[in-house]
C-alpha positions, 0 to 999 in steps of 0.5 A: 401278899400275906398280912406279915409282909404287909406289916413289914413293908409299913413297917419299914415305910414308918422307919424311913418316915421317922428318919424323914422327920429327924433329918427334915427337923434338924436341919429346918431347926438350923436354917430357921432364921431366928427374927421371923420366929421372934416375929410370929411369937410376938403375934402370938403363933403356938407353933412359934412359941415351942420354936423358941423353946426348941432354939433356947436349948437347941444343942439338945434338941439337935442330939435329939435328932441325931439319936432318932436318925441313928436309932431309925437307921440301925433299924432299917439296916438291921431289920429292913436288909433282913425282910428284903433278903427274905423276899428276894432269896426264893424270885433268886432261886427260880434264876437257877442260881447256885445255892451257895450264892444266894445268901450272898447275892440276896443280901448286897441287894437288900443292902442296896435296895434299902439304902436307895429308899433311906438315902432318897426318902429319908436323907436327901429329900427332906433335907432338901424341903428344910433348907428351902422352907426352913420357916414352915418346916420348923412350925410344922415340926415344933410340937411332936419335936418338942413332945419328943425330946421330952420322951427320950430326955433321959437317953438324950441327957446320958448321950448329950452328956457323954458328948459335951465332956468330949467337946470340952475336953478339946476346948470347945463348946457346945452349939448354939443358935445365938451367932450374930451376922456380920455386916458383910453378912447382913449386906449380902442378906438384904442383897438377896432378900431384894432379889428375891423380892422381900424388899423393894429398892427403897428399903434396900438402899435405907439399909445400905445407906445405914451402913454407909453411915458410919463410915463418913465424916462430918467434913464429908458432907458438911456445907463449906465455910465460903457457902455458909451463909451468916447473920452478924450481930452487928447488923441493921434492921434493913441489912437483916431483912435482907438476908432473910427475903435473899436465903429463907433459911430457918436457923442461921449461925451468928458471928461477930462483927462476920468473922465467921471463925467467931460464931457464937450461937444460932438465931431461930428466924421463926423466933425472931419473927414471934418477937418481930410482930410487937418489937418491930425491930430485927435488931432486937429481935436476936435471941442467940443459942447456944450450938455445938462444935465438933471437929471435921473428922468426927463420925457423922453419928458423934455429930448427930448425938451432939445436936440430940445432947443440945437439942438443936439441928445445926453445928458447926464444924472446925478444923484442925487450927481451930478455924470454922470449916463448914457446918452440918444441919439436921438435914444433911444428916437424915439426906445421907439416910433417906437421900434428898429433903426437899421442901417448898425453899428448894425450888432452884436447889438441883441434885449433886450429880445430875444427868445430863446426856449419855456421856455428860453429868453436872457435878457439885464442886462438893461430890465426894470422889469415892461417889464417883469412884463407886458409881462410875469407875472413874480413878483418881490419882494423886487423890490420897487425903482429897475428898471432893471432885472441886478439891482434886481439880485444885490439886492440878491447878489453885488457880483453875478458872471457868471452862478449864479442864482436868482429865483422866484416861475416861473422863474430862472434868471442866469447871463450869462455875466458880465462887473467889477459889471454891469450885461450885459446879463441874461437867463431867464427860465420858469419853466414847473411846477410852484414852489410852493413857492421859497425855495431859492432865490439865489442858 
């Protein structure tokens, strides 16, 4: 082989080589995500300072490549079909073929052979490499990227130009790289990064349990009226020291004369027992503040804004009539986040649905049925506008008593305690065979 066939086959490799660049930075480019990038450049990665650069102007960086993969491809289809027919028309004629047909035969092979070579190594495989490490392809590509947009910056302007009077002339606007997630996106984002090991089980359910945030409402997980435990102002110094040994709680709500629909403030016990150790009487020891109300249909996070506005982790939650329905601490806020807070208080405090067997779960009377609708599978009718599993029982029966029943097609619910008309705990039990239909709802 002399040395100008030699010139030309490299020649011809450093055109697929280029169209292999282009391709491989334009769709690496795409793909990147832009956070990491953000990332890196803030750890102080040169590679990933150009990048931002790069993603700042990315419709001229993306016609930058554009013209690199035109301008190698006519190349190739130009000079590379015409040295490759060169090579094959004298091994064409050693076959005996007819003259008249070489030319013709010679050419479609050229054709062929150089776009196998520019589809495969210029096209598909460095695509393919871009798409799966979009990351490094981007970092490894930014600095002769950028050294070359600003080379051909006048060719990229006078086309890019041309390109965005086109776009705009139909009404739309030239790409960017600055396109939000949805929060179905992002879900599905984190589902992924779990799966492929980004994030452990953990942090995947904080992220889920964040988006699920918005979506509650106080009365979803405030602690009902009939189990709010309060102080009276009215009270004796031995009827308060009772209270405090029998709860041990550390803020309790304050009414008058315990009407718990006249609450006035909250009393800090660890206040009360700074000023216990010299005043020695808990009467007068009843420092009130202030604390917010908020109606039962308020978004936990307005909830949470209005304990942050007044400083304090409890509020109480009204009704519609204007009556106190329950009230939500601080607590059960950060538990919808981070699940269960328990500290050296909780020792007899048990888990909301608890396993007991294969077939059988303990339930609180306060479980949202959309829980278990999600967890289990479990259908509920005549469920519209009832929240908890304790309120759909009451629904077939006001008057349900300990060891009752309600079923459904898969699952028997039994009152196992009961407080006056709040349901407190439930049994749960899965049918080993599902019912063909519930005969009876209430047994």
């Amino acid at each position: 082989m002399d040395s100008i066939h030699l010139w030309n086959i490299l020649l011809i490799i450093l055109l697929i080589a280029f169209a292999a660049f282009f391709v491989g930075a334009e769709f690496a480019v795409v793909k990147v995500r832009m956070s990491r990038i953000e990332q890196l450049a803030s750890e102080g990665n040169r590679s990933a300072l150009l990048v931002q650069k790069i993603l700042a102007d990315l419709d001229y960086y993306l016609s930058t490549c554009q013209l690199g993969i035109t301008v190698t491809a006519l190349g190739l289809g130009w000079f590379g079909a015409e040295m490759v027919e060169d090579w094959l028309a004298p091994f064409l004629l050693e076959l005996n073929i007819s003259e008249s047909f070489v030319g013709i035969l010679a050419l479609i092979a050229a054709f062929a052979l150089v776009t196998f070579f520019y589809v495969v190594f210029g096209e598909l495989a460095p695509r393919s490499i871009a798409v799966q490490r979009a990351e490094q392809v981007t970092l490894a590509i930014a600095q002769p990227l950028y050294a070359i947009g600003k080379v051909m910056k006048p060719f990229v302007w006078i086309l890019a130009g041309s390109a965005k009077i086109v776009l705009r002339a139909f009404g739309v606007e030239p790409a960017g790289h600055g396109k939000a997630h949805s929060e179905e996106e992002l879900k599905i984002i984190m589902t992924q990064s779990y799966k492929s090991g980004e994030i452990n089980q953990t942090e995947l359910s904080y992220m889920q349990n964040i988006f699920a945030f918005d979506e509650r409402v106080a009365k979803d997980i405030m602690l009902p009226r009939t189990q709010m435990e309060t102080l009276s102002q009215d009270m004796t110094h031995d009827e308060l020291l009772e209270e405090l040994r029998e709860h041990q709680y550390t803020r309790y709500p304050i009414t008058e004369k315990g009407d718990k629909d006249d609450i006035i403030g909250f009393v800090n016990v660890k206040e009360m027992l700074t000023l216990y150790t010299y005043r020695e009487d808990l009467t007068a020891c009843l420092v009130v503040h202030d604390l917010p109300f908020v109606h039962d249909n308020a978004p936990i996070q307005d909830v949470l804004l209005a304990m942050q506005q007044n400083r304090v982790h409890m509020a109480i939650i009204i009704d519609e009539y204007g009556g106190t329905a329950g009230m939500i601490t601080m607590e059960d806020i950060l538990e919808e986040i981070v699940g269960d807070i328990r500290d050296e208080f909780d020792e007899d405090e048990v888990e909301d649905i608890r396993e007991i067997d294969a077939y059988r779960y303990m339930l609180s009377g306060r479980v949202l049925l959309e829980e278990l609708e999600e967890r289990f599978g479990i259908e509920f009718e005549e469920s519209e506008d009832i929240d908890t599993i304790g309120g759909w029982m009451q629904t077939y029966d006001t008057e349900i008593a300990e060891g009752e029943s309600v079923q459904t097609e898969t699952h028997t619910f039994t009152v196992q305690e009961k407080d006056n008309h709040t349901i407190i705990q439930v049994l749960m039990t899965r049918h080993v065979h599902p019912l063909p239909e519930a005969e009876e709802n209430k047994k």
